[in-house]
Structure formats: structure tokens, C-alpha cells
C-alpha positions, -999 to 999 in steps of 0.1 A, spaced: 0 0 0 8 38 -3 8 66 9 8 100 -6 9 137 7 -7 168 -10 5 198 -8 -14 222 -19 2 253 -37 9 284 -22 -8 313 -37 6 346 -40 -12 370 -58 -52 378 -65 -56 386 -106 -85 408 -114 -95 406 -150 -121 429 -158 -144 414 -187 -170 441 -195 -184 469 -180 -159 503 -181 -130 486 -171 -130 458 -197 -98 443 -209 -78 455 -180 -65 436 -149 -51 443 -115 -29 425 -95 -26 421 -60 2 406 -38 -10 383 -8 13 394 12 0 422 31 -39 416 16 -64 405 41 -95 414 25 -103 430 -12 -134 450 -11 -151 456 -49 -175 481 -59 -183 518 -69 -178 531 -30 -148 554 -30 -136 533 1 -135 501 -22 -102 488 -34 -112 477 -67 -136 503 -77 -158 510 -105 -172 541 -122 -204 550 -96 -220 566 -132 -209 538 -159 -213 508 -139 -243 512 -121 -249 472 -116 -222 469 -94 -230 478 -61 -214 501 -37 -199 473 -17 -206 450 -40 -182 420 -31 -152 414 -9 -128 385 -8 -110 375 29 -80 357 33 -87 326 54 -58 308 66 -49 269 78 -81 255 60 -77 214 60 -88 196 29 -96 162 28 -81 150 0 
């Protein structure tokens, strides 16, 4: 019998590529290393944000990503 160990890979960036709406065809990076949390939407707060005029069917604080560490999997 054998045994095997997964490993899963280490991520170190978030890419943001922007599909449609008034920021289509670009993309943003951002490096995990000090990033706890990405918030996305038109608020001027908002890390990613979007034009409040142009893209009015995103949402102020329309989405926000967290960084959750030391999550098992049970592969």
C-alpha cells in the first residue's frame, strides 16, 4: 500500500481581469502578502472600484474577498 501527501500550492497574488463593463480588458494584480481582505464596488472606500455613473450594476460594496488561513482539505 501507499501513501501520498498533497500539498497544496501556495498562492501569491489575486488577478482581477475585468471582462466588461468600463473597465473591460484590463487587470489588476494584487500581492497576498499584506492583503487581508479586497473589497469591490463603486464606494470610493472600495479597493477595486468602478465608475459610480458607468457601472451602475455593481454595487457600492458589492463584493469582498478575505483571506482565510490553515483551512484542512480532505483529500
Amino acid at each position: 500500500m501507499a501513501t501520498a501527501t498533497y500539498t497544496s500550492p501556495t498562492i501569491t497574488k489575486i488577478v482581477l481581469r475585468h471582462v466588461s463593463g468600463s473597465r473591460v480588458n484590463q487587470s489588476e494584480e494584487f500581492p497576498l502578502a499584506h492583503l487581508n481582505e479586497l473589497e469591490i464596488g463603486r464606494d470610493a472606500a472600495c479597493r477595486v472600484r468602478y465608475d459610480p455613473d458607468r457601472d451602475d450594476l455593481v454595487g457600492r460594496h458589492h463584493a469582498k474577498a478575505s483571506r482565510v488561513e490553515n483551512i484542512q482539505s480532505s483529500r
